[in-house]
C-alpha positions as CSV (number, residue, x, y, z in Angstrom):
1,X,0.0,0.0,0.0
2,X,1.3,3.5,-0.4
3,X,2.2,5.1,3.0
4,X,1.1,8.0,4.5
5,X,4.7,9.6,4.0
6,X,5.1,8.5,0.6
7,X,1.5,10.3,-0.5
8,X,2.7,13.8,1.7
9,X,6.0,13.7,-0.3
10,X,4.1,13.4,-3.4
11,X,1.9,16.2,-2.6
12,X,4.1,18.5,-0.9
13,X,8.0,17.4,-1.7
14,X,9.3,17.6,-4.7
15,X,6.2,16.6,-7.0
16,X,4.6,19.6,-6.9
17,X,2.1,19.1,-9.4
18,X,0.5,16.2,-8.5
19,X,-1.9,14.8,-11.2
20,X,-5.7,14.6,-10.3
21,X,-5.3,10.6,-10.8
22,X,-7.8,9.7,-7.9
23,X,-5.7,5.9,-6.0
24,X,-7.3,3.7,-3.3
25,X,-10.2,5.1,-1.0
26,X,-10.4,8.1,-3.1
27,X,-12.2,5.8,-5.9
28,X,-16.0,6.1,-5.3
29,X,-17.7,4.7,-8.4
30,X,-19.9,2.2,-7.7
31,X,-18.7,0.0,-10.7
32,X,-15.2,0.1,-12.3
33,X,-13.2,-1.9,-15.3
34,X,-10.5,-3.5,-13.7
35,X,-6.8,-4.0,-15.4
36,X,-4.3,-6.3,-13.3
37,X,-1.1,-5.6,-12.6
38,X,0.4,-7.8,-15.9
39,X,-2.4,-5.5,-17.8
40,X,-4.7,-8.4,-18.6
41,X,-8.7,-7.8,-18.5
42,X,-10.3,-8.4,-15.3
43,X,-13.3,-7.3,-16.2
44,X,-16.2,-4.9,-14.3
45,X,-17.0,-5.7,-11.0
46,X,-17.4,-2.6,-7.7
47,X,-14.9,-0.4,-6.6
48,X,-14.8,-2.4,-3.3
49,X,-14.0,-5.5,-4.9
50,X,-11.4,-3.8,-7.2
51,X,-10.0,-2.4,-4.2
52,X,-9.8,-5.8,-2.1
53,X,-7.9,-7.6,-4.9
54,X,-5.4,-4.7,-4.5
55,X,-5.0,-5.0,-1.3
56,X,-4.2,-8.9,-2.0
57,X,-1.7,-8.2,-4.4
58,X,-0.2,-5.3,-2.0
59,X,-0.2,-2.7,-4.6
60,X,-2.4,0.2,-5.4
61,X,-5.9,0.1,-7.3
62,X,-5.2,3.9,-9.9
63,X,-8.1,5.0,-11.8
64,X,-6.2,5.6,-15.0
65,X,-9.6,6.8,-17.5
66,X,-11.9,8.7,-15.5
67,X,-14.1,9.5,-18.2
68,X,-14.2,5.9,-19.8
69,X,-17.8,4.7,-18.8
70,X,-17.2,2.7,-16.5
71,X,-13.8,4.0,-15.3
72,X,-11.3,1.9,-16.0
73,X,-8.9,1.1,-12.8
74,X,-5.6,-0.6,-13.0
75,X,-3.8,-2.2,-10.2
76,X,0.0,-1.2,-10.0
77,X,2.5,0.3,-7.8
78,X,1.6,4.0,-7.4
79,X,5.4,5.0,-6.7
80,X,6.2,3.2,-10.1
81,X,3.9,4.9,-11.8
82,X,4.2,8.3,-11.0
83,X,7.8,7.7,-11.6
84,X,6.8,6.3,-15.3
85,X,4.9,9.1,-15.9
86,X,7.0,12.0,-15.2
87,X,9.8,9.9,-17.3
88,X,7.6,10.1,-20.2
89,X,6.4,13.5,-19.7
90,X,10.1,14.6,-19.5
91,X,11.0,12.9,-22.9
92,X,8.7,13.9,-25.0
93,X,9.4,17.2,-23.6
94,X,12.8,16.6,-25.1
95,X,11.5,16.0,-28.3
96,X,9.9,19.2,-28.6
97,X,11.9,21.9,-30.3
98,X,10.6,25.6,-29.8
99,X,11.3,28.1,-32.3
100,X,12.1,31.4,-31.4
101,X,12.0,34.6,-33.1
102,X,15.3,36.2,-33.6
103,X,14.9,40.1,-34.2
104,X,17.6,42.0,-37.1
105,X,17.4,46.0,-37.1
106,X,17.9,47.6,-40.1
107,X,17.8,51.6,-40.6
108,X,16.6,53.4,-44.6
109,X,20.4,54.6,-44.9
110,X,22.0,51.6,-44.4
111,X,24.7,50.5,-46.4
112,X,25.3,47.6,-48.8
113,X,28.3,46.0,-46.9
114,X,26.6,46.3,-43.5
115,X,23.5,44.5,-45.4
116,X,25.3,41.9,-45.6
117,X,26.5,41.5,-42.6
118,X,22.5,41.4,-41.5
119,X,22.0,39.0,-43.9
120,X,24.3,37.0,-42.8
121,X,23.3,36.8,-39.4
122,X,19.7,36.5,-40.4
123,X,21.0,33.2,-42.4
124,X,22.9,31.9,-39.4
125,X,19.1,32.1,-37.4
126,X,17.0,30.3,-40.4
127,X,19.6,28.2,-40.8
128,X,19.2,26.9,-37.0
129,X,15.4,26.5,-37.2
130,X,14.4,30.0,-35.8
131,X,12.1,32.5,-37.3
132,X,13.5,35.9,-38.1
133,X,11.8,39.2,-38.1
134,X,13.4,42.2,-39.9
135,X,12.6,45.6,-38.6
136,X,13.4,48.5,-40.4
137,X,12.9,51.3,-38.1
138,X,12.4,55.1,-39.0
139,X,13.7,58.1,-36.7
140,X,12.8,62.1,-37.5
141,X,12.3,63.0,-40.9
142,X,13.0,59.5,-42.0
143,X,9.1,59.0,-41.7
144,X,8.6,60.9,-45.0
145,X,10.2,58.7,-46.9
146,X,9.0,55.0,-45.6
147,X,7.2,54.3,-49.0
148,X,10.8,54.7,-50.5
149,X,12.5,52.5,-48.1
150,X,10.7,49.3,-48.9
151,X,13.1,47.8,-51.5
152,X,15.8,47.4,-48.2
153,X,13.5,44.9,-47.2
154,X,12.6,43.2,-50.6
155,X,16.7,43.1,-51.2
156,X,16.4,41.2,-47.7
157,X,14.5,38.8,-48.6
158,X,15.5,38.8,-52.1
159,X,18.9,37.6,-50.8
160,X,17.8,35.0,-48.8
161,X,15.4,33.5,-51.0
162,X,17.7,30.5,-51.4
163,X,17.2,29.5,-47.8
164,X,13.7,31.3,-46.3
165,X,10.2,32.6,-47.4
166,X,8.5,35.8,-46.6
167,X,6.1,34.5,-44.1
168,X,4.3,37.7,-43.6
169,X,4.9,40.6,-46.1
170,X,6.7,43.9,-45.2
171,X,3.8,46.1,-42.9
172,X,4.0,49.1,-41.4
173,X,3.6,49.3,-37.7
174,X,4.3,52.6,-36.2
175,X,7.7,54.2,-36.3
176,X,8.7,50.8,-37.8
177,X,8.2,48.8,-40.7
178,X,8.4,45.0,-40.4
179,X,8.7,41.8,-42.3
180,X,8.7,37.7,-40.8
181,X,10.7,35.3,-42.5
182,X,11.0,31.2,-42.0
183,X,13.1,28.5,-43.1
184,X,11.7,27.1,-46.7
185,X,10.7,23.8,-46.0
């Protein structure tokens, strides 16, 4: 059976989240569908019973699909199965990339060379899975002229057009004027 201490450790200790998986007395159905512990059917039969042949085996009855009509109960080692299940959890949380959105500045007067510097940095980011937004950002009187700094970006994505794709089209935003681009695929 799962002690006392084992079940505050759970709660309290490290575990802080502990799933809403109801184990033992907290099962209140009247009739459940019972999996033993080598995962064979055992059938439907009440949560008393259920619980007795737990207590024979010395391990503890979980209700695994609450929603299932009836509930479906399987008789393990609680302990081992947390354990189980934060194990999974954790690797498919390893499996999971995130992309994140790497930001380049660029200003209307900027020059070819330094472009290119941009560009390649902007490369370096597709090129390791992240999405790249290009802002080019207007100061004073260069908000006059935005309509006639739009081809910086189109050279941007122009030169990248090997590796990426204009995911959302230059826009005007403000002071700013920006432009998404991700990896071609």
């Amino acid at each position: 059976m799962l002690s006392t201490f084992l079940n505050y450790f759970l709660m309290y200790g490290r575990y802080t989240a502990i799933s809403d998986l109801m184990i033992n007395e907290q099962i209140r159905d009247k009739e459940v569908r019972l999996i033993g512990e080598n995962g064979e059917q055992l059938g439907i039969m009440s949560a008393r019973e259920a619980m007795k042949l737990a207590e024979e085996a010395e391990l503890d009855l979980v209700k695994i699909a609450p929603t299932a009509k009836p509930p479906v109960c399987k008789i393990v080692d609680y302990g081992k199965f947390k354990y189980e299940q934060v194990r999974k959890e954790k690797e498919a949380k390893k499996k999971q990339k995130t992309i994140e959105i790497k930001e380049i500045r660029l200003s209307p007067n900027i020059d070819t060379n330094d472009l290119n510097t941009k560009v390649n940095a902007a490369r370096k980011f597709l090129s390791k899975g992240d999405k790249v937004k290009v802002t080019l950002r207007f100061r004073g009187r260069e908000m006059a002229h935005m309509n006639n700094s739009k081809h910086i970006l189109d050279d941007f994505a122009a030169s990248l057009s090997d590796i990426s794709v204009v995911e959302k089209a230059p826009k005007v935003e403000g002071r700013s004027m920006t432009m998404f681009l991700t990896e071609k695929r």
